[in-house]
C-alpha positions in Angstrom: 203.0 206.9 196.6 207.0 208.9 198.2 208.4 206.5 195.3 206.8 208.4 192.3 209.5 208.7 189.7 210.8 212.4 188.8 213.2 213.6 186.6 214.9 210.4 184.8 216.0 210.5 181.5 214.8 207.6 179.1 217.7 205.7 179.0 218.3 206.0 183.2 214.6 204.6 183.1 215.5 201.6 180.6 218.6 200.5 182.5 216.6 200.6 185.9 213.5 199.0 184.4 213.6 196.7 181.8 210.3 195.6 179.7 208.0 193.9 182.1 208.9 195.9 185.0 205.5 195.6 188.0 204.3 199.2 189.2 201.8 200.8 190.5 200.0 203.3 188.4 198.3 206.1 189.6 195.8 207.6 186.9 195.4 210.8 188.9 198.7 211.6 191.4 197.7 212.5 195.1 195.1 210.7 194.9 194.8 206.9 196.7 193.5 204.8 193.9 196.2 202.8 191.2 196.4 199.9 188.9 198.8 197.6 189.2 200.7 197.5 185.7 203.7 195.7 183.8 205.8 198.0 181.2 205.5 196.5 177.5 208.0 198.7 175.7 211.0 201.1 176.7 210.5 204.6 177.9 210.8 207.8 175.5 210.7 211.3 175.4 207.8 212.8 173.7 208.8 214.3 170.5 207.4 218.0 171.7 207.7 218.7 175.6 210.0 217.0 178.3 207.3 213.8 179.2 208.6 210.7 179.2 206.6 208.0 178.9 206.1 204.0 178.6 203.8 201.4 177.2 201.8 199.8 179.9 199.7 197.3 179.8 196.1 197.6 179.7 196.5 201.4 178.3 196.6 202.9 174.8 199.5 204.7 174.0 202.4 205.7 176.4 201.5 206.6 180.3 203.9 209.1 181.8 206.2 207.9 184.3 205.3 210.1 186.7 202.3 208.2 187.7 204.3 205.2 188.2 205.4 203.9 191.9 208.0 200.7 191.1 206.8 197.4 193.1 209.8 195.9 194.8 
């Protein structure tokens, strides 16, 4: 869970991770227990706040990127 991604910007995301990138999602960070996922859209910045966040599947709507861990 070091490998938690912080401050990127939605296109530094969308070069580094293209649609159908694998991570590991963590539904609560700090906490042992993830999913493992596959992005299904590009990342975006909410239109009020700083999240960023990207379609995964198995969830509605956009997760933040800050739960995810990228599987290499």
């Amino acid at each position: 869970m070091v490998n938690l991604l912080r401050n990127m910007s939605a296109s530094g995301f969308n070069r580094r991770f293209p649609v159908g990138s694998k991570f590991r999602y963590y539904p609560v960070p700090g906490l042992p227990g993830y999913e493992e996922v596959i992005t299904r859209s590009t990342a975006w910045h909410m239109q009020r706040g700083n999240n960023l966040v990207v379609r995964v599947e198995g969830k509605i709507g956009g997760v933040s990127v800050n739960h995810l861990e990228p599987i290499v």
